[in-house]
N, C-alpha and C positions, 0 to 999 in steps of 0.2 A: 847370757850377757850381763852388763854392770850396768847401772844407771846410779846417779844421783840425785839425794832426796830429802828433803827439809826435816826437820827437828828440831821440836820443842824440847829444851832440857831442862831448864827450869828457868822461875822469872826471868825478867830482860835477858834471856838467852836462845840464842838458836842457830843452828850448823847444819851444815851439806855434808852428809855420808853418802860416801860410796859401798852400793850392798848389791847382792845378786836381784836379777830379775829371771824369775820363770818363764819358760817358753808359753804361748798360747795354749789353754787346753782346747777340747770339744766346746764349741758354740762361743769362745774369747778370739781376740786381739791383741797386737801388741800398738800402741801409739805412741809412737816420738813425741813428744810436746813441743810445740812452736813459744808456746806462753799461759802464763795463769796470773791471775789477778787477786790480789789481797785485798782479802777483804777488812776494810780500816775499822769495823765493829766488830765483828766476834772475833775474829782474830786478837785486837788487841787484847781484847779480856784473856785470851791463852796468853798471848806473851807476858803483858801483868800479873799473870795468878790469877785472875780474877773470875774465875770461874766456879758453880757448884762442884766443890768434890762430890763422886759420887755418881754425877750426871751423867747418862747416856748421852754420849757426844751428837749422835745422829739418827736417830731406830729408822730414817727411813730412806738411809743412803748406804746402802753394803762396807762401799770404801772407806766408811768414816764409822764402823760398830764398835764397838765397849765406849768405856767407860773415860772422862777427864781426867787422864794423868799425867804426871811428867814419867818420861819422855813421851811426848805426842806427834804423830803426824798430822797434819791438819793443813787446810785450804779444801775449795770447792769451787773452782770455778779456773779451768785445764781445755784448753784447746790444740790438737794436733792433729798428723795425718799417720794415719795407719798401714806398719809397715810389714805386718806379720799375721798370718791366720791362722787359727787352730783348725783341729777335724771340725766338719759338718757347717761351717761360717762361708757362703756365697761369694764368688769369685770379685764382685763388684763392691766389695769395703776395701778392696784394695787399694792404697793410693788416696784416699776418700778426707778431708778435712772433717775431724767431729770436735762435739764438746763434750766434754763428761763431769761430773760431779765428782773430782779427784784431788788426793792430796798434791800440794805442792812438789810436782818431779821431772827428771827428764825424760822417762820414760814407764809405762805403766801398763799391765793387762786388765783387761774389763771384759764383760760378756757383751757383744754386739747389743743387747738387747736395754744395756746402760749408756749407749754412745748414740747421741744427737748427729745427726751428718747438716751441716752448715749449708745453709739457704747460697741458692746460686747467689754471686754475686758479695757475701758478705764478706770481711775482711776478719783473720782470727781476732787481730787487736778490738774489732765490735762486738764480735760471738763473746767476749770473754766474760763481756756485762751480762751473760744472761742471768744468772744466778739473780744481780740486783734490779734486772728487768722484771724479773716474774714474782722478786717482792715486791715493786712499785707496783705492777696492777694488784699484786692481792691486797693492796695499800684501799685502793681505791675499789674494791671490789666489796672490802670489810667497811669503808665508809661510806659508798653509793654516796658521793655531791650528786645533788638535783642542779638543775637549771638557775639560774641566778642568785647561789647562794654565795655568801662570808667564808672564804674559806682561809686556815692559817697553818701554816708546815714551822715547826719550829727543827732545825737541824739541816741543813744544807752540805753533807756530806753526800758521797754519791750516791746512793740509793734515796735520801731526802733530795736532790740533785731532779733526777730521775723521776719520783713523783711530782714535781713542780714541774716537770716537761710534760708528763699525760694528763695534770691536775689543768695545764695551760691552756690546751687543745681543747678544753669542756666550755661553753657559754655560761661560763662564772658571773657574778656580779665583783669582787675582785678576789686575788693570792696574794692575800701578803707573805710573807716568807723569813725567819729570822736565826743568825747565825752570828758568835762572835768574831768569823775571819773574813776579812774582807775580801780574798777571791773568792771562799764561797759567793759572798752576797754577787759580786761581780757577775759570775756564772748566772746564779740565778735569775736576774732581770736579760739575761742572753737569752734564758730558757722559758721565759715567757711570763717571773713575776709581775703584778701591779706595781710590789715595793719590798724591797729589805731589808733589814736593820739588824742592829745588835739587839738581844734579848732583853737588854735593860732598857734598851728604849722603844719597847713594843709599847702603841697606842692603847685603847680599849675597844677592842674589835667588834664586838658584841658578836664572834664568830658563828656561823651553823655548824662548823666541822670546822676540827683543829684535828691534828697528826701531832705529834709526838716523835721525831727520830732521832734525837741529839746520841743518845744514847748514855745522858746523864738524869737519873732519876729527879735532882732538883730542877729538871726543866718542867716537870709535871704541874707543879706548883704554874709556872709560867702559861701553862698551854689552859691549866684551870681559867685562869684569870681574865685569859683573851678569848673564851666560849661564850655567847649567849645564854640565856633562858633556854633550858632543855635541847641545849646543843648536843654534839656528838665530838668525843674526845677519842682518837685511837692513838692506842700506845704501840706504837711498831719497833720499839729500843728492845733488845735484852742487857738488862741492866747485869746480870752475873751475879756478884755477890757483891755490889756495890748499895748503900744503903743509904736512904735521906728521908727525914719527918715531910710529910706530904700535907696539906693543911686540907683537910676535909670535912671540918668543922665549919665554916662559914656556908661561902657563895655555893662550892659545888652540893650541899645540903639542903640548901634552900630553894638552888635554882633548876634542883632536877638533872644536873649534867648526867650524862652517859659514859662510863669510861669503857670502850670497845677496845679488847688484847687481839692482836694482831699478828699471826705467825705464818712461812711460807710453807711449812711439812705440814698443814693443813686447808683446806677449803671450809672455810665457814657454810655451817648447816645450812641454812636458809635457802643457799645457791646449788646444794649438791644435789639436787632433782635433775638441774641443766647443766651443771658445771663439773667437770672433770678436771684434773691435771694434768690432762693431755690437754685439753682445749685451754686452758689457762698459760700452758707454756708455748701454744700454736700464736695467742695473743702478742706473748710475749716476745717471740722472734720475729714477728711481722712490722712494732715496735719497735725493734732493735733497728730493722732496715729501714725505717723512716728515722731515725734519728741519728745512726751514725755516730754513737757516744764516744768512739776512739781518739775524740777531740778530749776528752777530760781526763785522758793519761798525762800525767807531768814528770814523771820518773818510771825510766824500767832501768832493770839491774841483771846481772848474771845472778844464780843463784849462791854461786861462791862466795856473791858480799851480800847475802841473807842478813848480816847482824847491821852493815847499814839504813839498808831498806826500811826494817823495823825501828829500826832509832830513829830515822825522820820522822816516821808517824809517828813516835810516840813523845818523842822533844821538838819536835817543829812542824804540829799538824796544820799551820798555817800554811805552808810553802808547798804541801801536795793533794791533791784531789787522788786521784785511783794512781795508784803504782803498781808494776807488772814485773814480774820475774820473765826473762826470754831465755831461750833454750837453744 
C-alpha cells in the first residue's frame, strides 16, 4: 500500500510524499493515523535549520534514528487504530486505538511492543499530548516544588502550558507564569496561574524554583533574575543551535543558583531506584485523562497544507497553541 508522509527539505520547507508502505512483519502493525501533533519546539528548530548538524535526532525512539539532516522525517507524537497484523501479533490489536512515537504520516508500521493502546475513554485528539504530558511531569519530577514554595514558568507554550496545570494542582504558596502572547497568558490563569505577564514586566520574585521553557536561550537571563537565594533554575528548552550571552557573573554567582538541565529520553538519577519510564509515562496518561488538553488545539490541517501549518507557527505563533495534522 501507499501512504503519505511529511518532509523536511530544507529551511522553511516541507511537503507530503507519497511513498510505499510495507506490510506488517513478525511481532509489527500497520496503523492508519487519525492525527499527530506538532510539536511547536523542536520541530520548529527542524523547519528553521536550527538544529546541531550531526546530532542523533532520537537514540531512544527506533522511528526517529540517524542523524539531523535535510531531508528529514520528523514528528513524535501519532495516534491511530490498527488495521493490519503481522505473524506472531495477538488477535486483540485488532481494531485497537494507540499512540506511538511516530513520524508525521498517514499510515505507518511499528512493533506492537512501541504502540501505547489509549486509556478507555480517551479521545485521540488528548492521547496526542502525551509526548508533552510526560515532559511536564519530568518538569516537575527534575524540579520536586515542596509545599508552599515561589514557584515561576517562564514560557507558556504547550508543554509550559501543561506544567502550569500539574505545577497548579501542588499547594503552592504562588505560580507566576510569563509569556509574550496573550492567549498564552489567557490559557494560563484558566489552568490554574496566580498571575501572568509579559517577560518584561516580571516582578522580582525571589522564586524557589523557576522552569525555563520559552525555548529562547535569552529567557535564561530572565528566569536568573526572578530566582531567590539558592533557588532552583530548570532549563527544559532545547535551544538547538541558537546562541545568547547569559550573564552569570553577578547574582546567579553570588546567590548560589542551581541551573537543573531537563530532558524527557532520560530519568534523572536521583529517582531511578523508584522511577522508571513505564511508571513516568502510566503518570502521564492518568494526567492526560484528568485534564482533557484537546481544548488547546486551535488549528488542525490536512497534511497536504503541511507548508501552512508550519508557517503559522513560525510567522504567527500568537494566534496558535497546539496545531494537529488529521488523517
Amino acid at each position: 500500500m501507499e501512504r503519505h508522509a511529511l518532509y523536511f527539505t530544507a529551511p522553511g520547507r516541507v511537503e507530503a510524499r507519497t511513498e510505499p508502505l510495507a506490510a506488517p512483519g513478525p511481532g509489527e502493525a500497520r496503523v492508519q493515523t487519525i492525527c499527530s501533533a506538532i510539536s511547536a519546539g523542536t520541530e520548529m528548530l527542524v523547519y528553521r535549520g536550527q538544529f546541531p548538524r550531526g546530532l542523533s535526532v532520537d537514540a531512544t525512539l527506533s522511528a526517529l534514528s540517524g542523524n539531523f539532516a535535510y531531508p528529514l522525517r520528523y514528528g513524535y507524537a501519532a495516534v491511530g487504530r490498527v488495521t493490519e497484523l503481522g505473524p506472531e501479533v495477538a488477535a486483540d490489536w485488532m481494531g485497537r486505538l494507540v499512540f506511538a512515537f511516530q513520524p508525521h504520516a498517514s499510515a505507518f508500521v511499528a512493533p506492537v511492543a512501541e504502540l501505547q493502546p489509549l486509556p478507555e475513554g480517551l479521545s485521540p485528539e488528548d492521547a496526542v499530548f502525551l509526548p508533552n504530558m510526560e515532559t511536564a511531569v519530568n518538569f516537575l519530577l527534575d524540579g520536586a516544588p515542596l509545599i508552599g514554595e515561589r514557584v515561576a514558568v517562564f514560557g507558556q507554550g504547550v508543554v509550559g502550558l501543561l506544567t502550569t496545570a500539574l505545577l497548579a494542582r501542588l499547594p503552592l504558596d504562588s505560580l507566576h507564569t510569563f509569556d509574550r502572547f496573550a492567549l498564552r497568558r489567557e490559557w494560563s490563569l484558566k489552568l490554574g496561574a496566580t498571575a501572568s505577564a509579559d517577560p518584561d514586566e516580571a516582578p522580582a520574585l525571589n522564586a524557589d524554583l523557576c522552569y525555563e521553557l520559552t525555548g529562547s536561550p535569552a529567557a535564561l537571563d530572565c528566569a536568573i533574575a526572578a530566582t531567590g537565594f539558592a533557588g532552583r533554575i530548570v532549563v527544559g528548552s532545547w535551544y538547538g543551535e541558537k546562541r545568547h550571552p547569559v550573564d552569570l557573573g553577578g547574582r546567579f554567582h553570588r546567590e548560589r543558583l542551581r541551573l537543573i538541565s531537563s530532558q524527557v529520553s532520560t530519568l534523572t538519577p536521583e529517582l531511578q531506584a523508584r522511577w522508571t519510564k513505564a511508571r513516568r509515562l502510566r503518570v502521564a496518561w492518568q494526567r492526560l485523562a484528568e485534564m482533557k488538553p484537546s481544548r488547546l488545539i486551535t488549528h488542525s490541517f490536512p497534511l497536504s497544507d503541511s507548508s501552512t501549518a508550519y508557517a503559522l507557527l513560525d510567522q504567527h505563533p500568537d494566534q496558535a497553541l497546539q496545531v494537529i495534522f488529521r488523517y
